[in-house]
C-alpha positions as CSV (number, residue, x, y, z in Angstrom):
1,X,96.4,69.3,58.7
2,X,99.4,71.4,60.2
3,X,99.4,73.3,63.4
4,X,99.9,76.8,62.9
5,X,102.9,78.4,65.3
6,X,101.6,80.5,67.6
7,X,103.1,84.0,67.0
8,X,102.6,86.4,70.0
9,X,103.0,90.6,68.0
10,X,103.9,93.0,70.0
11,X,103.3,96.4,68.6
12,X,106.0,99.1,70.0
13,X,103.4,102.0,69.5
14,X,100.5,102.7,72.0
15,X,98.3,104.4,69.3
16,X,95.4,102.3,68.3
17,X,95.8,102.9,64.9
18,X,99.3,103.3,64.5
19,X,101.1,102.3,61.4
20,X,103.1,99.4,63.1
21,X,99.8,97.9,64.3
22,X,98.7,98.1,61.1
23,X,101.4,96.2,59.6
24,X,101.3,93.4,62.0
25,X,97.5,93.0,61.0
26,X,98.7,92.9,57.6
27,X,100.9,90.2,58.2
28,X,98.3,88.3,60.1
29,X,96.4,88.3,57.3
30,X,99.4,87.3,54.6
31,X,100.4,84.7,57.3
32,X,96.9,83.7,58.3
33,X,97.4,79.9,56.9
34,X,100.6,79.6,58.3
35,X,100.5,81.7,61.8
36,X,98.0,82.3,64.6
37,X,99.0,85.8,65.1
38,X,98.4,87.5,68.7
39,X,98.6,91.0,68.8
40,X,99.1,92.3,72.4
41,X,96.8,95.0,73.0
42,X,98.4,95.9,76.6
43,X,101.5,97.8,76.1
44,X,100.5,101.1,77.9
45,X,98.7,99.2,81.0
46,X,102.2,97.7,82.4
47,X,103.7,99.6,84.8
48,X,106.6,101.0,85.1
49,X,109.6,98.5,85.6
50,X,110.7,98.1,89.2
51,X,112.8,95.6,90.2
52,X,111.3,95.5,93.5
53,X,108.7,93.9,92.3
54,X,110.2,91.1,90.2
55,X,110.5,88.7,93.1
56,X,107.1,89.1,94.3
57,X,104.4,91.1,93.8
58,X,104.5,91.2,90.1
59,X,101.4,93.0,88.7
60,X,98.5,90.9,87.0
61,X,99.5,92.5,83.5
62,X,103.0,91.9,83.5
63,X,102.5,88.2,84.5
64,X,99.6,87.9,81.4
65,X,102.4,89.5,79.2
66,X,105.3,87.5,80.6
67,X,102.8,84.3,80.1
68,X,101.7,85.0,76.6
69,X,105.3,85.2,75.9
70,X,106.0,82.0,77.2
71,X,103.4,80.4,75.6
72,X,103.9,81.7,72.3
73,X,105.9,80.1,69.7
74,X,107.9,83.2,68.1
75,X,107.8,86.6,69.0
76,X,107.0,89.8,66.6
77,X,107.9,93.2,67.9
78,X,106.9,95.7,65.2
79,X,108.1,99.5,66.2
80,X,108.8,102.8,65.8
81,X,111.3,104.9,66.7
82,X,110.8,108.2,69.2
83,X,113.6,110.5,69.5
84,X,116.1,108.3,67.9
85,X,115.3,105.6,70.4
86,X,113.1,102.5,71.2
87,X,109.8,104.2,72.9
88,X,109.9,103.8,76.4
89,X,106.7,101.8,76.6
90,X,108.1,99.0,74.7
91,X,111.9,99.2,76.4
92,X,109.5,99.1,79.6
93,X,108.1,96.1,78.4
94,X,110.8,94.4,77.9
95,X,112.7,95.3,81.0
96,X,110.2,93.2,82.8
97,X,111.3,89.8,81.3
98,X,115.2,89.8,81.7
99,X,115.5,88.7,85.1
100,X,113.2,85.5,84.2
101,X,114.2,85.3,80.6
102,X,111.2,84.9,78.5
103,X,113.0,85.9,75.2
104,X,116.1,83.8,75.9
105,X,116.0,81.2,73.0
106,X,112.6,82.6,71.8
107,X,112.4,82.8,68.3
108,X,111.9,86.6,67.9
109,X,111.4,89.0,65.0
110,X,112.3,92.6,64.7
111,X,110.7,95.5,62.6
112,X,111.4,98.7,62.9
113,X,109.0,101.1,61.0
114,X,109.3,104.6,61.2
115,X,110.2,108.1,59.1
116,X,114.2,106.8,59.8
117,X,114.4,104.2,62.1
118,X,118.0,103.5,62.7
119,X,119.3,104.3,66.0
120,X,115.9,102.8,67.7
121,X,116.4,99.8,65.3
122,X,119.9,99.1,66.3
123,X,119.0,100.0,70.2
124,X,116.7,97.7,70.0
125,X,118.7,94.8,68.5
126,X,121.5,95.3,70.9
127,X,118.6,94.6,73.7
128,X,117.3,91.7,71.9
129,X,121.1,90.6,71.6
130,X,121.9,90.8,75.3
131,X,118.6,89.1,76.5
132,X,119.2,86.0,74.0
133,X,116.4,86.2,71.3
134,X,116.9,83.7,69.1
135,X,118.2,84.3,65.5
136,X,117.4,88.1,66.1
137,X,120.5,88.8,63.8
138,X,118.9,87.4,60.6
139,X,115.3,88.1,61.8
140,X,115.0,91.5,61.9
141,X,114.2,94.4,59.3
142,X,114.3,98.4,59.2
143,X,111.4,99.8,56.9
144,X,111.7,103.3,56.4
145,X,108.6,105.9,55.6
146,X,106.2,103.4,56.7
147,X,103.3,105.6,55.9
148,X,103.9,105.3,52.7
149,X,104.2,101.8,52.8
150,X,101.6,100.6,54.8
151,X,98.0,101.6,54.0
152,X,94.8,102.2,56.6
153,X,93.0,98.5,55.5
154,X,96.2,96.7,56.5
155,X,97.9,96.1,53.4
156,X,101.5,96.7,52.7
157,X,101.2,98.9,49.5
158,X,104.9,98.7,48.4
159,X,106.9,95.9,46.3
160,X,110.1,96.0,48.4
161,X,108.6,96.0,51.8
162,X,105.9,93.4,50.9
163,X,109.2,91.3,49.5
164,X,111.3,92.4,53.1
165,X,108.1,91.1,55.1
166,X,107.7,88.1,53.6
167,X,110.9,86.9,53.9
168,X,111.5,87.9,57.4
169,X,108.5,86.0,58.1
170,X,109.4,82.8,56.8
171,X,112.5,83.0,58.7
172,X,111.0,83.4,61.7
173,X,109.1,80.2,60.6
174,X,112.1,78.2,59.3
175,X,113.8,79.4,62.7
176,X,110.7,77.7,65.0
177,X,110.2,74.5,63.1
178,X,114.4,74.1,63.5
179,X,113.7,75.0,67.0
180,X,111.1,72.5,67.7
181,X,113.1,69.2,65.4
């Protein structure tokens, strides 16, 4: 029997059914004998990023996030993009962990799905660049007209994308097995 990696999804929308959460269902379910997908539910319950507070007195929800991140073997962020740029719940998110550096060497995946997609996309990447994901250069993907793409019963309705996903996907695998050699 192999152990599944524990992947901890993060989707960068706040909508509960928003086309990036259902894609990371999807992939739970495409990945389900392969990955024990997390999907964090929490986004819009952290607070707003203060420094202040990143010594001491870190709130209970960013310590669970920081901790599942930590605990997790990869990392999927699956987002859109609002006003040309990452939404501010997810850069929020995020903005928590660089002083303590839960992504640096983490084994993190990027998609960006959206109507366009690529200025959040390549925001994004810088970010994930400067706070040391792992392999984020070869692990990432931009799928454009998601809706189209992506159906309400979590399945990925299009050829391409279904393709782009699965490979992405088995990078992020090949790149925590490496990891953990």
């Amino acid at each position: 029997m192999t152990l599944k990696h524990k992947i901890f999804a993060i989707p960068g929308s706040t909508r509960q059914n928003s086309s990036n959460l259902n894609l990371l269902k999807a992939i739970a379910d495409l990945f389900a004998d392969k990955l024990d997908v997390i999907i964090f539910n929490g986004l819009s319950e952290l607070p707003a990023f203060n420094p202040d507070h990143d010594a001491e007195g870190i709130p209970s929800h960013v310590i669970d996030f920081k901790q599942q991140i930590q605990n997790a073997d990869g990392v999927l962020i699956c987002t859109p993009e609002y006003a040309h740029g990452v939404p501010g719940s997810l850069k929020n998110a995020i903005d928590w962990t660089v002083a303590s550096n839960e992504f640096s060497k983490k084994p993190t995946a990027l998609i960006t799905a959206s109507t366009d997609g690529r200025f959040g996309h390549q925001a994004l990447l810088e970010t994930l660049r400067v706070i040391e994901a792992e392999n984020i250069d070869q692990l990432q993907i931009l799928i454009q007209f998601i809706k189209t793409k992506v159906d309400d019963n979590n399945k990925i309705k299009d050829d391409k994308t279904l393709n782009d996903v699965n490979k992405l996907m088995e990078g992020l695998i090949a790149t925590i097995s490496k990891q953990k050699e």
